[in-house]
C-alpha positions in Angstrom: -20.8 -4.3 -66.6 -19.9 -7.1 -65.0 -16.6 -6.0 -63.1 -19.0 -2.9 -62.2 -21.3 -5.1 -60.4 -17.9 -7.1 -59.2 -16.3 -3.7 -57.6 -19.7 -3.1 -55.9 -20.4 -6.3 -54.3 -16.6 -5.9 -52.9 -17.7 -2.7 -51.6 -20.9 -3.9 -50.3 -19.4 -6.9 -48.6 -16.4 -5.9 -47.2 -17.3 -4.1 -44.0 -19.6 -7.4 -43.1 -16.4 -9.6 -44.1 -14.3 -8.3 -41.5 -12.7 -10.6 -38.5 -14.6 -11.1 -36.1 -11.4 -9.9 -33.5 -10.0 -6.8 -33.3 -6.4 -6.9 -33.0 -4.8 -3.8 -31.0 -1.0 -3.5 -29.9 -2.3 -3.1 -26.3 -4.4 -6.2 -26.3 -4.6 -10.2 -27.8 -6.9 -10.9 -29.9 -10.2 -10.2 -28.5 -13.3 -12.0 -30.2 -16.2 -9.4 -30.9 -19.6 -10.0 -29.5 -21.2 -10.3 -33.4 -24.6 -12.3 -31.4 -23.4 -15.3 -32.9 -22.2 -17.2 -29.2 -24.9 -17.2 -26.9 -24.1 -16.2 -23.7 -24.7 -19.2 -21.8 -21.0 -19.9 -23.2 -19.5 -16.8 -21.4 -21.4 -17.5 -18.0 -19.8 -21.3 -18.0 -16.6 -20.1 -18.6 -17.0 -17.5 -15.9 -19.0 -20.0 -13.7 -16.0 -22.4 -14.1 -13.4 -20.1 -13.3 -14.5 -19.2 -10.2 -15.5 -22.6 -8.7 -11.3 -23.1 -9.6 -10.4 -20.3 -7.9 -13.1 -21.3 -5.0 -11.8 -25.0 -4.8 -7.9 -23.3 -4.9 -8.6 -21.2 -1.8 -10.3 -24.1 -0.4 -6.9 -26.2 -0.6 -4.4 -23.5 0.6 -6.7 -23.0 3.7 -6.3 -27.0 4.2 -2.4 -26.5 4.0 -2.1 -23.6 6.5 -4.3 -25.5 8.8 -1.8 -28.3 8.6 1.1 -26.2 8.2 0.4 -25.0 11.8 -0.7 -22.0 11.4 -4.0 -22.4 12.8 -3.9 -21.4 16.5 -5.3 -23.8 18.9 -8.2 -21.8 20.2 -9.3 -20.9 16.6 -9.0 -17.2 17.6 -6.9 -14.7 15.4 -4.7 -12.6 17.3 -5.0 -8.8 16.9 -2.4 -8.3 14.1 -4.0 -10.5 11.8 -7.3 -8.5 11.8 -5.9 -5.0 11.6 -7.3 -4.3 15.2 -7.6 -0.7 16.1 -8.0 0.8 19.3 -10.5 3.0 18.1 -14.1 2.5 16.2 -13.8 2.8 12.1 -17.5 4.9 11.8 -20.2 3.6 14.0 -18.7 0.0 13.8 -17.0 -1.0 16.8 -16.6 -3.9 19.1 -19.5 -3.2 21.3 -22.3 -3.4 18.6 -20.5 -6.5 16.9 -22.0 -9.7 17.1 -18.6 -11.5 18.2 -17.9 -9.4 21.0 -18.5 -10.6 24.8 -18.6 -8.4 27.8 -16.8 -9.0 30.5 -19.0 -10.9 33.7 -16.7 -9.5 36.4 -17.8 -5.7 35.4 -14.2 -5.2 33.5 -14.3 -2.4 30.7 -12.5 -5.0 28.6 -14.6 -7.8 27.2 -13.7 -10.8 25.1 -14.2 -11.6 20.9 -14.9 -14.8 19.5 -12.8 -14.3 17.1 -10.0 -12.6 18.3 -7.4 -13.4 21.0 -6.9 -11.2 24.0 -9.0 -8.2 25.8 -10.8 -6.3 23.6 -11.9 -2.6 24.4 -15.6 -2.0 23.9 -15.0 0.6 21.3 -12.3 -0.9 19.2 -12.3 -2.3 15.6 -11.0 -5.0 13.5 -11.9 -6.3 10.3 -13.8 -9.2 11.3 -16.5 -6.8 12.4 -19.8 -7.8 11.5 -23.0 -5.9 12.7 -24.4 -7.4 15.9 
């Protein structure tokens, strides 16, 4: 009787005995969510991760910036912000909140952010709703 009982507390307990990863050929070992880690630990590790990526991107815009390849004007020119000569939807130059019209009357006007004339119903991604 007793190796009866033995062969059904193996069956009984084997499913709850299982790793807690599940191993595939496609992927490491991934650890299962059992709702034994709380997930404050998941939201730190996320939390951390992306103040390193934040602080990276930080850097690298320090070394282009010394590098020289910040203008002096702090304008982008045109190629760097996919200008367009046409509006993308109803965005366009004309509603954006960078762009300047011209004060001699000209149909060209002027961005803040971008170098040269810029036509009233252009685009460029540096658009942002004026």
């Amino acid at each position: 009787m007793s190796s009866d009982t033995e062969s059904r507390q193996t069956t009984t307990e084997s499913p709850t005995q299982s790793s807690h990863t599940h191993r595939s050929s496609h992927t490491q070992d991934i650890p299962q969510d059992d709702g034994s880690q709380p997930d404050q630990n998941l939201d730190s590790v996320r939390t951390t991760a992306a103040r390193r990526r934040f602080l990276q991107l930080l850097g690298t815009g320090g070394v282009l910036s010394i590098a020289g390849c910040a203008n002096s004007t702090g304008k982008a020119a045109k190629g760097q912000v996919s200008y367009q000569d046409h509006p993308k939807g109803n965005q366009q130059c004309s509603n954006c909140q960078f762009y300047r019209t011209a004060e001699n009357g000209d149909a060209t006007g002027t961005c803040t952010r971008v170098k040269g004339e810029i036509a009233p119903d252009a685009w460029c991604n540096v658009y942002s709703k004026g």
